[in-house]
PDB file as gemmi writes it, atoms N, CA and C in Angstrom:
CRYST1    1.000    1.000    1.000  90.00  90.00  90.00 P 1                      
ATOM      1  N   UNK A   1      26.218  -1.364   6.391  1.00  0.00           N  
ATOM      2  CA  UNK A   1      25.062  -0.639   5.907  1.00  0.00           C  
ATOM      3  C   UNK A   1      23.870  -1.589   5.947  1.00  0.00           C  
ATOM      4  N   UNK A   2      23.038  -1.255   6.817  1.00  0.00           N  
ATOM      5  CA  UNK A   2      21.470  -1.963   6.553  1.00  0.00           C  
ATOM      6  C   UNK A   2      21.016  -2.428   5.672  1.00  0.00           C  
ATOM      7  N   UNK A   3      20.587  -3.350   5.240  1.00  0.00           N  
ATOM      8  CA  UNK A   3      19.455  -3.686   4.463  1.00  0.00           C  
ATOM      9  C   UNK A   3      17.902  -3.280   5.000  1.00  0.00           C  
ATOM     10  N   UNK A   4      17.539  -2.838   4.388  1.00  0.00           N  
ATOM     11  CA  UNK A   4      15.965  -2.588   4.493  1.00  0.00           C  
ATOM     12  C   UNK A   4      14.648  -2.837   3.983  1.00  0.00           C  
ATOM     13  N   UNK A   5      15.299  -3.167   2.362  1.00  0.00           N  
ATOM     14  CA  UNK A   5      14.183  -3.920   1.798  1.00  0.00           C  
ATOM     15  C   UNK A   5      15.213  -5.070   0.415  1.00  0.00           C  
ATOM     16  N   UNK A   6      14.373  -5.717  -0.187  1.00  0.00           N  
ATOM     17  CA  UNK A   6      14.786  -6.459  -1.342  1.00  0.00           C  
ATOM     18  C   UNK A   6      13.645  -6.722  -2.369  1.00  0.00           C  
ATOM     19  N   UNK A   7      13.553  -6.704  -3.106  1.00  0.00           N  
ATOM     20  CA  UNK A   7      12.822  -7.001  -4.024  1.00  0.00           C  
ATOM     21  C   UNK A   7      13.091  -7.086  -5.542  1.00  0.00           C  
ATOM     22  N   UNK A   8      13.034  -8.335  -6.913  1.00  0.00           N  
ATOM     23  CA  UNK A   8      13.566  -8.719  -7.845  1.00  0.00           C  
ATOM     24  C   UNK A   8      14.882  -8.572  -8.303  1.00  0.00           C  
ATOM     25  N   UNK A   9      15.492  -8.594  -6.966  1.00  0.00           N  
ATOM     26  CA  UNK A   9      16.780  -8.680  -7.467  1.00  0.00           C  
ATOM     27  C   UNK A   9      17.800  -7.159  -7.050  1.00  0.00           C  
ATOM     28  N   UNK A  10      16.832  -6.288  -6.372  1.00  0.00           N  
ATOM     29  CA  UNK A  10      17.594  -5.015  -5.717  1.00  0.00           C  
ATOM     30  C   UNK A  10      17.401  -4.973  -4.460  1.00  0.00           C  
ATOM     31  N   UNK A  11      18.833  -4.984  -3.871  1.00  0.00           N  
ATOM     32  CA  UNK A  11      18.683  -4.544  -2.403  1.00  0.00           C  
ATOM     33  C   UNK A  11      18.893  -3.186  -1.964  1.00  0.00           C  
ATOM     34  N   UNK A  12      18.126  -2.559  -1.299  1.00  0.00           N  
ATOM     35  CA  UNK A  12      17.878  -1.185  -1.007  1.00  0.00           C  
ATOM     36  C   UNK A  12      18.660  -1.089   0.441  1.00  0.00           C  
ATOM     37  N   UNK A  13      19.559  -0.843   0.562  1.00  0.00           N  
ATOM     38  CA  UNK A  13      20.462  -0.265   2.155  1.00  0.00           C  
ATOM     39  C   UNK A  13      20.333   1.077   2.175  1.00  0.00           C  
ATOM     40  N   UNK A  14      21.178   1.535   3.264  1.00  0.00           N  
ATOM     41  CA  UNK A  14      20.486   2.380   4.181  1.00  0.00           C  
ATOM     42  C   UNK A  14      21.758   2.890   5.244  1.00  0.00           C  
ATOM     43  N   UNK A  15      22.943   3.775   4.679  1.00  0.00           N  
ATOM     44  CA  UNK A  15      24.048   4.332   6.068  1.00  0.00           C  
ATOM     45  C   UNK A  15      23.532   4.263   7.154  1.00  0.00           C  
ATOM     46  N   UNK A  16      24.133   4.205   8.602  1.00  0.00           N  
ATOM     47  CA  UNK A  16      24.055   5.006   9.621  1.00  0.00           C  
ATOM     48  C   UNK A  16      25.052   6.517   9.712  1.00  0.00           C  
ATOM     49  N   UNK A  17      24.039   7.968   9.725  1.00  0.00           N  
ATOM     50  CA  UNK A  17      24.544   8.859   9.931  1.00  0.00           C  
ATOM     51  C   UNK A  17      25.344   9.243   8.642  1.00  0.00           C  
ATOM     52  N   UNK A  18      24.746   9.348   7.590  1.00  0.00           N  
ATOM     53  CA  UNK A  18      25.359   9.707   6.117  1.00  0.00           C  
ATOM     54  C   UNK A  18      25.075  10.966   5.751  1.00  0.00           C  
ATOM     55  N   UNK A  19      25.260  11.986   4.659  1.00  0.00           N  
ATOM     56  CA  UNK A  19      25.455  12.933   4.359  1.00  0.00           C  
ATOM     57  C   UNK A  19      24.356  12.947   3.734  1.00  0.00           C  
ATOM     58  N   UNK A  20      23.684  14.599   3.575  1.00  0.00           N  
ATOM     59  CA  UNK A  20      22.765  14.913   3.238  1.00  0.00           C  
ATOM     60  C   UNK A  20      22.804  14.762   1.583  1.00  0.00           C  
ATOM     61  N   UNK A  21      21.608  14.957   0.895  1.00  0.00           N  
ATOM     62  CA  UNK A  21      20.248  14.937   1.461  1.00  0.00           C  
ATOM     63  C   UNK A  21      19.701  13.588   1.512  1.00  0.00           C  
ATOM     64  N   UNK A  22      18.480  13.330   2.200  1.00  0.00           N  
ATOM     65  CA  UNK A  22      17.932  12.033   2.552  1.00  0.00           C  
ATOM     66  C   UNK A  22      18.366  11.207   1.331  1.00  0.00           C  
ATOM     67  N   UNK A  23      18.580   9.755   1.514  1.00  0.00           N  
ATOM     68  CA  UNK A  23      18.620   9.447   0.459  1.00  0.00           C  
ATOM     69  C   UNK A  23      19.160   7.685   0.891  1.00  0.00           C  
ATOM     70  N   UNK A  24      18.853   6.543  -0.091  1.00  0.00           N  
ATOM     71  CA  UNK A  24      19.670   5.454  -0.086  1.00  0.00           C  
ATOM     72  C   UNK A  24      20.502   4.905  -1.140  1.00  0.00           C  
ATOM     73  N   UNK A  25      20.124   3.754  -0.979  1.00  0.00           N  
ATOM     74  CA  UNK A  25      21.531   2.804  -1.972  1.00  0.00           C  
ATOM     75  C   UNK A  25      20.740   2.196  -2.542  1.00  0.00           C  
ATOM     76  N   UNK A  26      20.796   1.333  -3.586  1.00  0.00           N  
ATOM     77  CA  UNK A  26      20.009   0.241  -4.698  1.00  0.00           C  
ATOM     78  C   UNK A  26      20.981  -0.281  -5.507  1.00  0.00           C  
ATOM     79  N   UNK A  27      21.260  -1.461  -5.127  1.00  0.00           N  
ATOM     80  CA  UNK A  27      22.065  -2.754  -5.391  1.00  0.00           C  
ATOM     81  C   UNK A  27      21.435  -3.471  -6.588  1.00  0.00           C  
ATOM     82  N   UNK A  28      21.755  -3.135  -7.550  1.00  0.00           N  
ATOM     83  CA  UNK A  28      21.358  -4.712  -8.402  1.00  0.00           C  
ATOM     84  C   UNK A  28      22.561  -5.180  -9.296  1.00  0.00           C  
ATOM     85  N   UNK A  29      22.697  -6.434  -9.175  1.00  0.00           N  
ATOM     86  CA  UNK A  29      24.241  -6.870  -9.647  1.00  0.00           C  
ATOM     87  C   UNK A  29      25.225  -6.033  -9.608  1.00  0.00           C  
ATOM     88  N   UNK A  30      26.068  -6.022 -10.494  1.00  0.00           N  
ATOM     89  CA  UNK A  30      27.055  -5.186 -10.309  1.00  0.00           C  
ATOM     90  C   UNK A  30      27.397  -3.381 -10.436  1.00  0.00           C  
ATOM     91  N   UNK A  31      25.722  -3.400 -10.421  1.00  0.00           N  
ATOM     92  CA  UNK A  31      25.327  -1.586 -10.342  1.00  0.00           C  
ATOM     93  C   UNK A  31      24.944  -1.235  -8.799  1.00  0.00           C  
ATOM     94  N   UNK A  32      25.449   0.157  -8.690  1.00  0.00           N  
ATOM     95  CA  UNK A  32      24.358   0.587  -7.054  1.00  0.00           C  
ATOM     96  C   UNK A  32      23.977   2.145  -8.064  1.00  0.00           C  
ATOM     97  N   UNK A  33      22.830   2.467  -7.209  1.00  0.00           N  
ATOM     98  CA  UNK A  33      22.507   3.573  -7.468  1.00  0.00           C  
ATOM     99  C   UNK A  33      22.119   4.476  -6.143  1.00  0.00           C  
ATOM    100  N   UNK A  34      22.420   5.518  -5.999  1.00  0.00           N  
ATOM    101  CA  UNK A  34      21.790   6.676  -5.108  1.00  0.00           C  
ATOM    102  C   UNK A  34      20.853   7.409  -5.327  1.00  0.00           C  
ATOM    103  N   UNK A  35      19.607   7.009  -4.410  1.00  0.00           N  
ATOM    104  CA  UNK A  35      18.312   7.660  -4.835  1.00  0.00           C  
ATOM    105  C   UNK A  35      18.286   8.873  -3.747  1.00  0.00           C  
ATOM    106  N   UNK A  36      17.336  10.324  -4.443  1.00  0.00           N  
ATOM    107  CA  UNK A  36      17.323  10.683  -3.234  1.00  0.00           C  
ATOM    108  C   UNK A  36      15.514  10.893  -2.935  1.00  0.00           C  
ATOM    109  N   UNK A  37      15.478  10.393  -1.807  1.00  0.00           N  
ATOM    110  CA  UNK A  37      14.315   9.842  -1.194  1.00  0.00           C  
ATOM    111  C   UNK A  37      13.045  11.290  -1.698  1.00  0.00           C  
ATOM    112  N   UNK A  38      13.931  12.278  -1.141  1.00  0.00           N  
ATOM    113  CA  UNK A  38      12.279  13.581  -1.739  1.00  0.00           C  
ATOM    114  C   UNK A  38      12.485  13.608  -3.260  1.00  0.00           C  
ATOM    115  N   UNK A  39      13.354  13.249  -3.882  1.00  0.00           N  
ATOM    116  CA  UNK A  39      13.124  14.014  -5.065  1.00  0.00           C  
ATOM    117  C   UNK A  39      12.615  12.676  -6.015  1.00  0.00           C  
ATOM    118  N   UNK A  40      12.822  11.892  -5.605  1.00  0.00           N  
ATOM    119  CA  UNK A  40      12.428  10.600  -6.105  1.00  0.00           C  
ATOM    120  C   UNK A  40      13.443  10.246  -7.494  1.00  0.00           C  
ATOM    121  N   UNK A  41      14.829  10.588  -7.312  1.00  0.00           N  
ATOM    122  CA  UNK A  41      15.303  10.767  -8.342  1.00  0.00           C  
ATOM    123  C   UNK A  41      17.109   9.858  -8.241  1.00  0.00           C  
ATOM    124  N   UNK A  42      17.672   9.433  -9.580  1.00  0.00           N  
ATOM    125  CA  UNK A  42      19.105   9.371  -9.360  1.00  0.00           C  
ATOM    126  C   UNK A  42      20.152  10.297  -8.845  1.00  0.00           C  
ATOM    127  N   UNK A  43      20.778  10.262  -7.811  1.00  0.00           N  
ATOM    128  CA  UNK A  43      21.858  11.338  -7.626  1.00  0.00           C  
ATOM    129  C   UNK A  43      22.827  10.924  -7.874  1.00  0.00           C  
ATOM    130  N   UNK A  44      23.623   9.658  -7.869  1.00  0.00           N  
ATOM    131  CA  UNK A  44      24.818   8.915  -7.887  1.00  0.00           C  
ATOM    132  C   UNK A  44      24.655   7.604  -7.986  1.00  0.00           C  
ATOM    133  N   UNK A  45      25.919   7.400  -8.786  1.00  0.00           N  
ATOM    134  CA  UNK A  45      25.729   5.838  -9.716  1.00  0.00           C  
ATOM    135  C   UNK A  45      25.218   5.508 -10.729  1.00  0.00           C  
ATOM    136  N   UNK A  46      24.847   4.323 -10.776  1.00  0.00           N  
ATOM    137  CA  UNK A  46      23.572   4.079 -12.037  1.00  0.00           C  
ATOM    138  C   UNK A  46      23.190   2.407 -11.543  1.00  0.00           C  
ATOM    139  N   UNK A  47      21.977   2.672 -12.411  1.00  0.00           N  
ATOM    140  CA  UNK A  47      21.290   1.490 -12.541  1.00  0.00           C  
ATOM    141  C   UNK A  47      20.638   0.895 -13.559  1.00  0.00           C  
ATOM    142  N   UNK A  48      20.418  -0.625 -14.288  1.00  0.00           N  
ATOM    143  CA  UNK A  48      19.944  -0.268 -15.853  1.00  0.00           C  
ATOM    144  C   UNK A  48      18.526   0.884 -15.875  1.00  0.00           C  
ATOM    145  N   UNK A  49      18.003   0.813 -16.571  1.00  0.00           N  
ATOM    146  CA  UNK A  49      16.748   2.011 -16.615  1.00  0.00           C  
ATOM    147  C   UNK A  49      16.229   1.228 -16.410  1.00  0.00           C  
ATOM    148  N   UNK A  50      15.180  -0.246 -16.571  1.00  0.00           N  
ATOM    149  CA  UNK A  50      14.175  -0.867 -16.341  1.00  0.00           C  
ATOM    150  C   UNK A  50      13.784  -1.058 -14.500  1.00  0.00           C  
ATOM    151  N   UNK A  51      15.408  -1.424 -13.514  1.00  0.00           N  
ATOM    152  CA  UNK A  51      15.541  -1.481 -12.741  1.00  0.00           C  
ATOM    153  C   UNK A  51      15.457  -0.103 -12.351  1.00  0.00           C  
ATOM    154  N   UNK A  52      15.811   0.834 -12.581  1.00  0.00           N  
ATOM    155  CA  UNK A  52      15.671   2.359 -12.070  1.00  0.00           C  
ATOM    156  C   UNK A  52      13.946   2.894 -12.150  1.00  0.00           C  
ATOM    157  N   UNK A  53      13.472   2.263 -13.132  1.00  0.00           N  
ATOM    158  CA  UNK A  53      11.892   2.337 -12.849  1.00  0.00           C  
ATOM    159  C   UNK A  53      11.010   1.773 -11.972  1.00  0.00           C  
ATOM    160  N   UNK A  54      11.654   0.772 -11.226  1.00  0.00           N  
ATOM    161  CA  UNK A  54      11.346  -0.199 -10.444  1.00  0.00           C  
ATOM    162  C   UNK A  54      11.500   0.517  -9.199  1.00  0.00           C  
ATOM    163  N   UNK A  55      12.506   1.078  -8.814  1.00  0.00           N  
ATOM    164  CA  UNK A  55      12.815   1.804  -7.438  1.00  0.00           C  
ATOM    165  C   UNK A  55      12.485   2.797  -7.468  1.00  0.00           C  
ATOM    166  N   UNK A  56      12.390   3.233  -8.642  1.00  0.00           N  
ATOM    167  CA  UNK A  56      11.169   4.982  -8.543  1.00  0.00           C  
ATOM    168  C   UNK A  56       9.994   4.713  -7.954  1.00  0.00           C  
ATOM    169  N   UNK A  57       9.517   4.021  -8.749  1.00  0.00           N  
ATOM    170  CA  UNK A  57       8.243   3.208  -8.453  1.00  0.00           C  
ATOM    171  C   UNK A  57       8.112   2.678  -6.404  1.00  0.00           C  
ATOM    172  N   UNK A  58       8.562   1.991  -6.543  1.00  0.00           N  
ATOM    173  CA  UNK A  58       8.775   1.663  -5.020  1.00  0.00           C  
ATOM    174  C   UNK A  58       9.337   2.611  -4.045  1.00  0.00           C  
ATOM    175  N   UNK A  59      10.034   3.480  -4.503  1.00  0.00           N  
ATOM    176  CA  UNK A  59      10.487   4.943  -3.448  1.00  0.00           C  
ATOM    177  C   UNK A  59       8.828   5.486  -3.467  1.00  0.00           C  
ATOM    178  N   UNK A  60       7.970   5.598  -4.443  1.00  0.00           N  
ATOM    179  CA  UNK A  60       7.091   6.678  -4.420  1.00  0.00           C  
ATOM    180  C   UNK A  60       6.091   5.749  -3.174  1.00  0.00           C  
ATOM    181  N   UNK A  61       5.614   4.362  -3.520  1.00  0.00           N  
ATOM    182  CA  UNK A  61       5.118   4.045  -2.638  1.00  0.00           C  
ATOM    183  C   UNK A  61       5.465   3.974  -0.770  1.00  0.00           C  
ATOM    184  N   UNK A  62       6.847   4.084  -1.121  1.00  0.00           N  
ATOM    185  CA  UNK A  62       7.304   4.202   0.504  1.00  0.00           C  
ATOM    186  C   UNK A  62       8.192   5.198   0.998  1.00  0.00           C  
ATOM    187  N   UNK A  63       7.783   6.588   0.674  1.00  0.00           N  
ATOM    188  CA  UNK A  63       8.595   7.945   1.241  1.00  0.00           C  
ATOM    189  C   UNK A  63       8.432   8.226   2.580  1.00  0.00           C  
ATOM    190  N   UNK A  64       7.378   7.938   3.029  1.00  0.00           N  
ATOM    191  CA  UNK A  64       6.916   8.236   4.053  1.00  0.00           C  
ATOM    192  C   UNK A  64       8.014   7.390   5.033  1.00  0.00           C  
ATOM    193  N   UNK A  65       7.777   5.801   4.797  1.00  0.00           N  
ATOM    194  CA  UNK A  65       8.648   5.223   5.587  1.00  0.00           C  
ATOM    195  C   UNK A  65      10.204   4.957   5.534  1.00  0.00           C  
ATOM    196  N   UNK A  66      11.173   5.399   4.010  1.00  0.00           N  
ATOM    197  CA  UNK A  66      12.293   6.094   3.583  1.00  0.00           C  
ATOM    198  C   UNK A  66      12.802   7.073   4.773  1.00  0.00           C  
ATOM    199  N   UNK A  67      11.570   7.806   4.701  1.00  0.00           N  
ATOM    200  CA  UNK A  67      12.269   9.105   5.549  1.00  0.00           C  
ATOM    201  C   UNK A  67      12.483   9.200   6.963  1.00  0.00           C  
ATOM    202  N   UNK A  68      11.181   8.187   7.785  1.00  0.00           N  
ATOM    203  CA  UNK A  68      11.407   8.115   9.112  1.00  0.00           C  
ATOM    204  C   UNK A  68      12.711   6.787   9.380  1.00  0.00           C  
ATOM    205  N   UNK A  69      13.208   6.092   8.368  1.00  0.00           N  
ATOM    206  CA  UNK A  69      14.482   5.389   8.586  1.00  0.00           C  
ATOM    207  C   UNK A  69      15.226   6.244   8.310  1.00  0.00           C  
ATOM    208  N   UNK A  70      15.535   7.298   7.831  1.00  0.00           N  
ATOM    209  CA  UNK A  70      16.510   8.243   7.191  1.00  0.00           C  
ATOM    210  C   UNK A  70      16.619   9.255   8.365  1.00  0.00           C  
ATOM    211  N   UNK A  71      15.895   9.398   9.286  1.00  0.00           N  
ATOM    212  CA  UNK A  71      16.451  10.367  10.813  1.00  0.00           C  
ATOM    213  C   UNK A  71      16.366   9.042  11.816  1.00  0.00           C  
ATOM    214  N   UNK A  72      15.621   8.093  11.716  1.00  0.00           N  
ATOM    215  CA  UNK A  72      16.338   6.462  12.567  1.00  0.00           C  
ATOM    216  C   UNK A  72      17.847   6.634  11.893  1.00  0.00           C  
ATOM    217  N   UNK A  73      18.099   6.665  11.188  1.00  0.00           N  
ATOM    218  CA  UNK A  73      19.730   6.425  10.439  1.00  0.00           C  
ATOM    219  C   UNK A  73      20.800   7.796  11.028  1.00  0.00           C  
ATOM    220  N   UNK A  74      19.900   8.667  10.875  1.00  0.00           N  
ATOM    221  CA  UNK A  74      20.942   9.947  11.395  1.00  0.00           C  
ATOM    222  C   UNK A  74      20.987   9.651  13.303  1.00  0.00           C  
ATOM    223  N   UNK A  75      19.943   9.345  13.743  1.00  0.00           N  
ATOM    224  CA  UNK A  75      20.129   8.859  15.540  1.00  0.00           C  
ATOM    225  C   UNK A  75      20.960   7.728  15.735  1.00  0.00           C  
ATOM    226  N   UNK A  76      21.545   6.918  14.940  1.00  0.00           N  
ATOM    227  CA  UNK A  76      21.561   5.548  14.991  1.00  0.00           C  
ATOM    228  C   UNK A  76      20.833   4.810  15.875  1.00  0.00           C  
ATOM    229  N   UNK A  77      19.805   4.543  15.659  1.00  0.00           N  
ATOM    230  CA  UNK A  77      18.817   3.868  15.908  1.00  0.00           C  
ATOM    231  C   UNK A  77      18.666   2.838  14.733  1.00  0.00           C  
ATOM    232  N   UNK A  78      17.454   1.615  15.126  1.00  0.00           N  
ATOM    233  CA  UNK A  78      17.411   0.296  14.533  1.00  0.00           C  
ATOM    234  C   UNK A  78      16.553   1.037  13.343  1.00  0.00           C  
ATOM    235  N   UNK A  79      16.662   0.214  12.023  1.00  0.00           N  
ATOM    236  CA  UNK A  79      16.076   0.953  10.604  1.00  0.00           C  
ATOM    237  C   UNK A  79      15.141  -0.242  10.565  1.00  0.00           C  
ATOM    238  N   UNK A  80      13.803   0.044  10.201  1.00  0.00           N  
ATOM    239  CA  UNK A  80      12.868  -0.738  10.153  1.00  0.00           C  
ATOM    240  C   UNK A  80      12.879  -1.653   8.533  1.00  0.00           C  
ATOM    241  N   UNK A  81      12.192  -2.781   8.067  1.00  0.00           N  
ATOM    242  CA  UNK A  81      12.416  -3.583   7.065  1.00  0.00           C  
ATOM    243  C   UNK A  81      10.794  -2.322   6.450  1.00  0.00           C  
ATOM    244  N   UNK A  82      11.416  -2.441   4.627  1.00  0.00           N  
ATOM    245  CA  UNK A  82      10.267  -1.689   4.084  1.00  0.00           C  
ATOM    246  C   UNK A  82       9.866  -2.784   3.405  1.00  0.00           C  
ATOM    247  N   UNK A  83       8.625  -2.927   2.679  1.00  0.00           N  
ATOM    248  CA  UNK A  83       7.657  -4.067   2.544  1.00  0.00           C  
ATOM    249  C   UNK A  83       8.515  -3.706   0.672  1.00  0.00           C  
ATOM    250  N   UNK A  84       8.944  -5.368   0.348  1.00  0.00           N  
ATOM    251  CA  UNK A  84       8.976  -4.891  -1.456  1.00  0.00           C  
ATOM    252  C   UNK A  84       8.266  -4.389  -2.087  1.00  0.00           C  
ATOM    253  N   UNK A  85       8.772  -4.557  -3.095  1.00  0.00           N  
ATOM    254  CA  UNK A  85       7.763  -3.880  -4.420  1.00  0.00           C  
ATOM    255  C   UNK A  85       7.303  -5.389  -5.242  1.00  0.00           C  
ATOM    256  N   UNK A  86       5.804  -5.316  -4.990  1.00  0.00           N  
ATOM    257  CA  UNK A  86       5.407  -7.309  -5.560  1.00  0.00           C  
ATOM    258  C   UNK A  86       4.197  -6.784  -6.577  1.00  0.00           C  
TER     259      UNK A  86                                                      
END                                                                             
């Protein structure tokens, strides 16, 4: 699974060709969480809440580019790096 971005401590990956709806992964220690990219929301897993505000936060600034890796991911095609959250 890709990496695509990192920032304070969460790494954000990324399937090739995964199940709907759009959506990624968020790694921080021994939590992952499943965001889904339109709704800007938890679908699966968890994450503490401070860190889950952090990737809300950073999903909202980068949906646009979430989503065009998220049909790069369904083509398997190369997934571009998203800029952290600083």
């Amino acid at each position: 699974m890709p990496q695509i971005s990192y920032f304070l401590g969460v790494i954000i990956r990324m399937f090739y060709r995964d199940h709907n709806p759009p959506h990624f992964h968020a790694v921080y220690a021994d939590f992952e969480g499943i965001i889904d990219i339109e709704k800007n929301e938890i679908i699966g897993g968890e994450l503490p809440p401070r860190v889950l505000v952090l990737v809300k936060e950073w999903t909202a600034l980068h949906q646009n580019e979430l989503m065009d890796n998220w049909e790069r991911a369904r083509q398997q095609e190369s997934l571009k790096d998203i800029a952290p959250l600083v």
